[in-house]
Residue, then its C-alpha position, 0 to 999 in steps of 0.5 A: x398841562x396835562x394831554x391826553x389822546x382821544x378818538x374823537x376831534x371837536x363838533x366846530x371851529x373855536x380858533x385857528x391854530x399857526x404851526x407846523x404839523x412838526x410842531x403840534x406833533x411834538x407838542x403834544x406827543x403823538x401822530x395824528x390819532x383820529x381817523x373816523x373823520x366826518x369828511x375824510x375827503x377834506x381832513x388829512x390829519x386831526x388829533x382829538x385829545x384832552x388838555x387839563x380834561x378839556x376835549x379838544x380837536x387840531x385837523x387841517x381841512x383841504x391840504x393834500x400833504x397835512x405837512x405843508x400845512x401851517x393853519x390848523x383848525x382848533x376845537x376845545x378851550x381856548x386858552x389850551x390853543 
């Protein structure tokens, strides 16, 4: 699969995702990339990227420290979750 960062996460919720922040970071290869969130006040951490040219988007809503938290919001084909 090939990943590439992008600015922007998804428009909705497709899935959930169950992982460690630890773990989505190396998977995909980088640090959260995306901070024009649409409510910054609720997102601590997202990642907006294509997978295999699907724009897809991993955030964690209403967790104060995005490293405790264990189920990310998905936005992209489900099939890259």
């Amino acid at each position: 699969m090939q990943i590439e960062p992008v600015r922007k996460v998804g428009d909705f919720l497709t899935a959930r995702v169950s992982a460690t922040y630890d773990e989505i970071v190396d998977t995909l290869g980088f640090e959260p990339n995306v901070t024009d969130l649409d409510d910054p006040g609720k997102v601590k951490a997202a990642w907006g990227f294509t997978a295999d040219g699907d724009r897809c988007g991993i955030w964690c809503y209403r967790v104060s420290n995005p490293c405790t938290c264990t189920s990310w919001s998905f936005f992209g084909n489900v099939s890259t979750a």
